[in-house]
C-alpha positions in Angstrom: -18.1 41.3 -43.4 -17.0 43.6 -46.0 -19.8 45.0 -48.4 -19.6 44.3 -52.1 -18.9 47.3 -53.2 -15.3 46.8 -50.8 -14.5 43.7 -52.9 -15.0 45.6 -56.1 -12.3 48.1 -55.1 -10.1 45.9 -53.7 -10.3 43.7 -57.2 -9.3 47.4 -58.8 -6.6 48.0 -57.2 -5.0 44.8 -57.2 -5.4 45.1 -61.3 -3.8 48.5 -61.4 -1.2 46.7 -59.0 -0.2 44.0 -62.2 0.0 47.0 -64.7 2.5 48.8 -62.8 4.7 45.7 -62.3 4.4 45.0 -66.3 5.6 48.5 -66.9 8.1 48.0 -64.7 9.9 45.5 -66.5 9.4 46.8 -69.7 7.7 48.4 -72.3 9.6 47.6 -75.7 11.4 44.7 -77.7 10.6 41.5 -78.4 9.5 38.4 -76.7 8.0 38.1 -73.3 8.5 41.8 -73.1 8.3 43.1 -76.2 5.8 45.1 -78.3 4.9 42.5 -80.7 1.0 40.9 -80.5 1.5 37.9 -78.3 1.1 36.7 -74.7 1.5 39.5 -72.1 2.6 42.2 -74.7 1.3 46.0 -74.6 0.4 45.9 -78.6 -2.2 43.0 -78.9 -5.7 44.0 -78.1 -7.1 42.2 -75.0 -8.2 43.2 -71.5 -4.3 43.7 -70.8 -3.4 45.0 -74.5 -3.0 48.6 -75.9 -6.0 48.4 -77.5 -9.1 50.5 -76.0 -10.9 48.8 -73.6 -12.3 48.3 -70.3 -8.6 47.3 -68.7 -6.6 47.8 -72.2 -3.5 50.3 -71.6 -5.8 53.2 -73.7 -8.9 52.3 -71.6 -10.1 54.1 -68.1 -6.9 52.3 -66.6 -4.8 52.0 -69.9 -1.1 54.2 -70.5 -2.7 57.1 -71.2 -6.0 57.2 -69.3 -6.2 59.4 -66.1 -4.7 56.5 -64.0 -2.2 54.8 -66.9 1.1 54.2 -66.9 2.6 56.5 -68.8 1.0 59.8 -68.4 1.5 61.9 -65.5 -1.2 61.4 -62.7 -2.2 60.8 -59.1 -1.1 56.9 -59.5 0.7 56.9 -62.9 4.4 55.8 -63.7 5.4 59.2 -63.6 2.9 61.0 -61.0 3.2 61.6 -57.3 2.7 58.1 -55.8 4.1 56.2 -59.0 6.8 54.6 -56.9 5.2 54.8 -52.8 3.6 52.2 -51.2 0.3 53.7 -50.8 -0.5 54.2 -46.4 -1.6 51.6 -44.8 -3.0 53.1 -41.5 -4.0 50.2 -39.6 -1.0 47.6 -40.6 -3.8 45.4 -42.5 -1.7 44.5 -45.9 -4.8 46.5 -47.5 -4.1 50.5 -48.5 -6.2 52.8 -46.9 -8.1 53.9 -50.0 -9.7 50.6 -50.5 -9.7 49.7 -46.8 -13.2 48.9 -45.4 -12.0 49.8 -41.9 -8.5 51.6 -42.2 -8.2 52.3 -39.0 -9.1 48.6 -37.7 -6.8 45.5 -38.4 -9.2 43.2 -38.4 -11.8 45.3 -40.5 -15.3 44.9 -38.1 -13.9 41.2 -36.2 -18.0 41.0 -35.1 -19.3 41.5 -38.4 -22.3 43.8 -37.6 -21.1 46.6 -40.2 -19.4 48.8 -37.9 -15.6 49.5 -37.8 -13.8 48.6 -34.1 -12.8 52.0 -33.9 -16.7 53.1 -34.1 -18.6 50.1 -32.8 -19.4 50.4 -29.1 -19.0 46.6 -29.0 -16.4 45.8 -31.3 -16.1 41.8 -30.3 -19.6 41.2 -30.1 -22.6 41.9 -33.3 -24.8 43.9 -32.0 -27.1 46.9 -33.0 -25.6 50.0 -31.7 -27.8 50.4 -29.0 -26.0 52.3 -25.5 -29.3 52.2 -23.2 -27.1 54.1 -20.3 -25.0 56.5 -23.0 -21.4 55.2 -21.3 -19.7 54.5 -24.2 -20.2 50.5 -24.0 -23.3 48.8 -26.0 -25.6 47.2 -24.4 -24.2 43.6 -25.7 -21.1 44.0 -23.9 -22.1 46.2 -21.1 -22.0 44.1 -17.5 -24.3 47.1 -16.4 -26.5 48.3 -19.4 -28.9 50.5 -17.7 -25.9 51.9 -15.1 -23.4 54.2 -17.0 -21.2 54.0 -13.8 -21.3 49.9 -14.3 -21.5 49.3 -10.7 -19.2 52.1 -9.0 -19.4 50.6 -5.5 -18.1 47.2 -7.0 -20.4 44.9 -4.9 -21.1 43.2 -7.5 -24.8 44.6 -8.3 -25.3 47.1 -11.2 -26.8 50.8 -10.1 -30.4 50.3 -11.4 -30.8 46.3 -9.0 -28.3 48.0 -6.6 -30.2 48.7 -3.3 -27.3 50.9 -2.2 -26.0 51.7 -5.7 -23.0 54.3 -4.2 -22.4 51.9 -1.1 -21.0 48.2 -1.4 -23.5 45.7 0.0 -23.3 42.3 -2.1 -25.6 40.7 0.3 -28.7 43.4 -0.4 -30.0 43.4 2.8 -33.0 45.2 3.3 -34.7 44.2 6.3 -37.3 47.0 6.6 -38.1 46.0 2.8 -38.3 49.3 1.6 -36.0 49.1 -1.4 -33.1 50.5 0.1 -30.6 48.7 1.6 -29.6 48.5 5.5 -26.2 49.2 4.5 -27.0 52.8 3.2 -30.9 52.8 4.8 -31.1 56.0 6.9 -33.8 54.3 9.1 -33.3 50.1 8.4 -35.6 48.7 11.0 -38.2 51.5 10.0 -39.7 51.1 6.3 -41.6 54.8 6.3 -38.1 56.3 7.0 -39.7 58.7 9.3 -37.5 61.5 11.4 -40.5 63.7 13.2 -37.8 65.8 15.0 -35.0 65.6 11.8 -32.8 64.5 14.6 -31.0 62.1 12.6 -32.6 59.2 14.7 -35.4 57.4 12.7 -39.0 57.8 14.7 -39.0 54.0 15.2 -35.7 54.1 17.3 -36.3 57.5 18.6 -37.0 57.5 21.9 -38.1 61.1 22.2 -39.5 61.3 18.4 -40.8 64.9 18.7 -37.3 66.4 20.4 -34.9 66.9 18.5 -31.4 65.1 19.9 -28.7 62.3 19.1 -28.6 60.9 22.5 -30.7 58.0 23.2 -30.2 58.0 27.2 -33.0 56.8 29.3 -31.9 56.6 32.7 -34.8 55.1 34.1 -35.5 52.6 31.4 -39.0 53.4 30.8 -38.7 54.0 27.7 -38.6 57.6 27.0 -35.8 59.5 26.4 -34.3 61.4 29.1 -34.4 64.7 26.7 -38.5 64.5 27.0 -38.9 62.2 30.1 -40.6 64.7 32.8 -38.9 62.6 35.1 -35.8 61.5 33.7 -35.0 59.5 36.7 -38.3 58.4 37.7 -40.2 55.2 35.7 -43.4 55.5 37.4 -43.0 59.7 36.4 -44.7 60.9 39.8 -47.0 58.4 40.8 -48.2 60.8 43.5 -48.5 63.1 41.4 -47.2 65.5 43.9 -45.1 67.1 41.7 -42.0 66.0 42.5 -40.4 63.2 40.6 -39.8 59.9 42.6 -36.1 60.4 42.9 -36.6 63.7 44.4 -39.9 63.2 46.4 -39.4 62.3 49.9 -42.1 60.5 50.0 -42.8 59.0 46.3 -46.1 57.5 47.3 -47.6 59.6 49.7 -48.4 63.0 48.3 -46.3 65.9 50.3 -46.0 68.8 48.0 -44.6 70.9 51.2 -41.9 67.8 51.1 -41.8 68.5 55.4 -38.8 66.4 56.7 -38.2 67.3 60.4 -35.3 64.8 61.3 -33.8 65.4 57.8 -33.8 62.0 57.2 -34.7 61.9 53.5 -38.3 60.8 54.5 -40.7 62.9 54.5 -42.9 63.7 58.0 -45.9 61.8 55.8 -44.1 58.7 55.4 -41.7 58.7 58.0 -42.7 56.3 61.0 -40.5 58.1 63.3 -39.9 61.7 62.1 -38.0 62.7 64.9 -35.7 60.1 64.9 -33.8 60.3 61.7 -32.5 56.3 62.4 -36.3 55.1 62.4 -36.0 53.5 65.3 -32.6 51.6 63.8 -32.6 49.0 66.3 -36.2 47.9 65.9 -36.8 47.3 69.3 -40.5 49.9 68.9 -38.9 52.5 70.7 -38.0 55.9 68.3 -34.8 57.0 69.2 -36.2 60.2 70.8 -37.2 57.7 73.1 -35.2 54.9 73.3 -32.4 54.6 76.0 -30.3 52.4 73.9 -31.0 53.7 69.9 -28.5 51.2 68.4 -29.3 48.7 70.6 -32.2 46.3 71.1 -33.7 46.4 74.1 -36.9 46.4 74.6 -37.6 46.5 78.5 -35.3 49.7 78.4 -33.5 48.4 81.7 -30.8 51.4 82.8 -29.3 49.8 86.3 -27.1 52.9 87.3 -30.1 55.4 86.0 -27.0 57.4 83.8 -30.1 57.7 80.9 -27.9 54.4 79.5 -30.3 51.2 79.2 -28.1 48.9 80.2 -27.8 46.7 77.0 -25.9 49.7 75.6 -24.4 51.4 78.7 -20.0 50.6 78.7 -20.5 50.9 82.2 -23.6 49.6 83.6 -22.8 49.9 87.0 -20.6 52.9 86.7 -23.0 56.6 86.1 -20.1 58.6 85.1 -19.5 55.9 82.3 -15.9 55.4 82.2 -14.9 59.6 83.1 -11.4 59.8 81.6 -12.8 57.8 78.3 -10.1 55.1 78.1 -12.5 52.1 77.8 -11.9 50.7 81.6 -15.0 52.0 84.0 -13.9 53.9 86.9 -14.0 50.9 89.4 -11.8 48.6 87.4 -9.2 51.8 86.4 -6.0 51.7 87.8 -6.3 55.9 86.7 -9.8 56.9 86.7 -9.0 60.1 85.8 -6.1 59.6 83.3 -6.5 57.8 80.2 -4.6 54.3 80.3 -6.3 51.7 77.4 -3.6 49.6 78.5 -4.0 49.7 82.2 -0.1 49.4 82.3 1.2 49.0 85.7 5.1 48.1 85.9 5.7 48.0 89.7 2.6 46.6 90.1 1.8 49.4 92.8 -1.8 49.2 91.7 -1.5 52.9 90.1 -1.4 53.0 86.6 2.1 54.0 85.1 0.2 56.8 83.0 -0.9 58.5 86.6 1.8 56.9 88.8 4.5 59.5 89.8 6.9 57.0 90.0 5.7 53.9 87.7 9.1 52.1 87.9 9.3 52.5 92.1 6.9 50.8 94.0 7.6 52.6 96.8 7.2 55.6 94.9 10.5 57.9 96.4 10.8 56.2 99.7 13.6 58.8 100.6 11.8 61.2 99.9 14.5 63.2 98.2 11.9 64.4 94.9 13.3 60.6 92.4 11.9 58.3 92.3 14.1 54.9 93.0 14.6 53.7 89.7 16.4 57.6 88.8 18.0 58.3 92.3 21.5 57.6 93.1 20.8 56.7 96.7 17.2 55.3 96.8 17.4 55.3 100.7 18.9 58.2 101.5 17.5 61.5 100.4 19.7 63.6 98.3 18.3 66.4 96.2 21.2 67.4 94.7 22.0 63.8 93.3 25.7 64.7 93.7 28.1 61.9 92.4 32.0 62.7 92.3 33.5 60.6 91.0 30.4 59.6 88.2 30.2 56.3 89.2 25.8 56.3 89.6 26.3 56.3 93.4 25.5 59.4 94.9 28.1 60.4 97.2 25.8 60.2 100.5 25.7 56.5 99.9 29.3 56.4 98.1 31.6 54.3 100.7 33.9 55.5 97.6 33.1 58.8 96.8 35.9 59.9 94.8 36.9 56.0 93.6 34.6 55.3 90.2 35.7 51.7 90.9 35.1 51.9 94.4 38.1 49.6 96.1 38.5 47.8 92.9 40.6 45.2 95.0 38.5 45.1 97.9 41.5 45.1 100.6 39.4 48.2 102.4 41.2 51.4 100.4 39.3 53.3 98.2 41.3 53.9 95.3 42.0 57.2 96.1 44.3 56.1 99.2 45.6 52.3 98.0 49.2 52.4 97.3 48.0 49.4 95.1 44.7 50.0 93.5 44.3 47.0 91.7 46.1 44.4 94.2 45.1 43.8 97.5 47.3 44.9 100.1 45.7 46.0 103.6 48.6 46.8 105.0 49.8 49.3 103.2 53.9 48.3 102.9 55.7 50.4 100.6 59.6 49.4 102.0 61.1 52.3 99.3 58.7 54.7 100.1 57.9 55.2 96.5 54.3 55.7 96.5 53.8 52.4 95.2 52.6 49.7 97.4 55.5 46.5 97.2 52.6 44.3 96.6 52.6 45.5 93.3 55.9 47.7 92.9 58.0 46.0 90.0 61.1 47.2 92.2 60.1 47.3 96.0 63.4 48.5 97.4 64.4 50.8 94.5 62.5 54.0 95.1 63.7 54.9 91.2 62.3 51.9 89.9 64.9 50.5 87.1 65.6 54.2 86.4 67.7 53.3 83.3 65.1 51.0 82.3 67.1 47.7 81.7 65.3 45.5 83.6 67.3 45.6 86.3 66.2 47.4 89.5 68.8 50.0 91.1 69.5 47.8 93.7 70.7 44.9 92.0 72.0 46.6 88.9 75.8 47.8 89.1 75.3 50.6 86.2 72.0 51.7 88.3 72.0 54.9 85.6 73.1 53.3 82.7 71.4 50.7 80.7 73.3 47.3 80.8 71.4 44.3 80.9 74.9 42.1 80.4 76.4 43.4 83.5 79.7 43.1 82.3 82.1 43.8 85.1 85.8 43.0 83.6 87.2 44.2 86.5 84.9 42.8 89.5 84.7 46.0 91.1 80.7 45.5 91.4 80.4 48.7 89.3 
């Protein structure tokens, strides 16, 4: 609230106020207003008269004092501020010269003595005190003790906060060692150890005195691979041969020299056939250095044709040269032991394979002879070399009864082509009555050796313009021409 001393200036000025507005309306005549003793007048001596005294208009705030009405001064009738309305800074109603708090409106709302425009809580009494120096009392700080009031906004204030620049509203802190797993270097590890500075707490480190991010461990055994001796090994040499199991070629028998005759990736000390590099695959107790059948089990080592086969692995058990031309038939059941024929193919069924058969489509193989083979030669049984064939019609001409007549008497009246009158109509005998060339069994005008020369239809004989088309016949004057 406002002190006393406040009220006592506000009462002043407020007084000095009334004065002004008397003068204002007038300092002479009489009534109300005038200069005669009586109520509100300037002559009659009273707290408001002209009479000295402590308000009188000849007293400390009378006409002539250093503040009156009538001589010149700072707040006089005639002075500089005789007529302004003195500033009012904050808008309060109440001039800035007897203003508490000029510069707050509601003149210290919290009542603790301090002006809003100084007190660090201006809605709230308090004493002043700013524990964290951010500007904000302690009584309306949210965060007293945090001038940042919380700057990662989860909700906890810096000095509770245990991850004051990283959010974490839930606080976890599961290795308990004040600081929270959400900006806890190490949070399963409370001593925040890092032997190798690494980056990787000691408690997850997995090689805690080598410096290194990455965690691998091939062989699972719990060291890292960047200080595992044997990064690939869990038992780490169990021989203690020197070499690391997955390099050792025997990891339990220790071979420093590592000997491995048959390269089999066992070592001679370990390997129970070192010769063989299959072990004795089959398991039938013979190595394979020994065994006549190495893929095969067979333990009696039986080998019927003695080809070094047993036979419970030889293809051809009977057969020592073991199927010769390697086509998967043994040489007693190929139809070409020497050629190779999967298939056994045979298409004139000749009993020779068509892959060693000369002529696989001719059973009897060229029975003339000639060098073709039936199923190619144009007179199977006759031999002709030369294949010669006139008139292109696939018989050779040693066997052609047509040689020169592709269709080969086409009308089968015993003329080749070549000499019928009529190729295409049977006429044995030959007649050609108009000696035309053209047989009469199929000349359109037997007797007319010109054959309908002026094309009318009608042949010369029975046409009476033989040289000039008329297929009327008009004859006006039956003269038969």
């Amino acid at each position: 609230m406002p002190s006393h001393g406040s009220a006592a200036l506000l009462f002043k000025w407020l007084a000095r106020l009334l004065v002004f507005l008397l003068l204002s309306a007038g300092c002479s005549g009489n009534g109300g207003d005038d200069t005669t003793p009586g109520d509100d007048d300037t002559t009659i001596t009273g707290d408001d008269d002209t009479m000295p005294g402590d308000d009188d208009v000849t007293g400390d705030d009378d006409l002539t004092g250093d503040d009156d009405a009538t001589t010149p001064g700072d707040d006089d009738t005639t002075g500089d501020d005789d007529t302004t309305t003195p500033p009012d800074t904050d808008g309060d109603g109440i001039p800035d010269d007897v203003d508490p708090c000029p510069g707050d409106p509601g003149n210290d709302p919290d009542g603790d003595g301090v002006c809003a425009s100084q007190d660090l809580c201006p809605d709230i009494a308090d004493d002043q005190s700013d524990t964290d120096g951010d500007g904000l009392g302690d009584a309306c700080d949210p965060c007293p003790n945090d001038s940042l009031d919380d700057v990662d906004e989860d909700g906890v204030c810096a000095d509770a906060d245990t991850c004051p620049e990283t959010a974490d509203p839930g606080q976890e802190d599961t290795d308990g060692d004040g600081l929270g797993d959400a900006c806890d270097p190490c949070p399963d590890d409370s001593s925040n150890l890092d032997t190798d500075g690494d980056g990787v707490c000691d408690a997850n480190d997995n090689c805690p005195q080598t410096p290194g991010t990455d965690q691998t461990d091939a062989d699972g055994d719990g060291q890292g691979d960047l200080c595992d001796p044997c990064p690939n090994d869990p038992q780490d040499d169990a021989d203690g041969d020197g070499y690391c199991a997955n390099a050792d070629n025997c990891p339990s028998d220790t071979n420093p020299d590592q000997a491995d005759t048959d390269s089999d990736g066992k070592g001679d000390a370990c390997d129970p056939c070192p010769d063989d590099p299959g072990d004795d695959g089959d398991g039938d107790g013979f190595c394979a250095g020994v065994d006549n059948c190495p893929d095969t089990t067979n333990a009696d080592q039986a080998d019927t044709d003695t080809d070094g086969l047993g036979d419970a692995c030889d293809p051809c058990p009977d057969d020592p040269t073991n199927d010769a031309d390697e086509d998967g038939v043994c040489g007693l059941l190929d139809n070409c032991p020497d050629q190779p024929n999967p298939d056994q193919t045979d298409t004139d069924a000749d009993g020779a394979g068509d892959a060693c058969d000369p002529c696989p489509r001719d059973a009897d193989n060229d029975a003339d002879g000639d060098g073709h083979c039936a199923n190619e030669d144009n007179c199977p049984l006759e031999s002709n070399p030369d294949q010669a064939d006139t008139d292109q019609d696939g018989r050779g001409d040693i066997c052609d009864t047509c040689p020169i007549d592709a269709m080969n008497d086409e009308d089968r009246d015993g003329k080749c082509a070549d000499a019928d009158n009529c190729p295409a109509v049977a006429n044995p005998d030959q007649a050609d009555a108009d000696q035309d060339g053209i047989g009469d069994a199929c000349d359109a005008c037997p007797v007319d050796p010109r054959n309908d020369e002026d094309g009318d239809t009608l042949c010369g004989d029975a046409d009476n313009c033989p040289t000039a088309a008329n297929l009327d016949q008009a004859d006006a004057d039956g003269d038969g021409a």
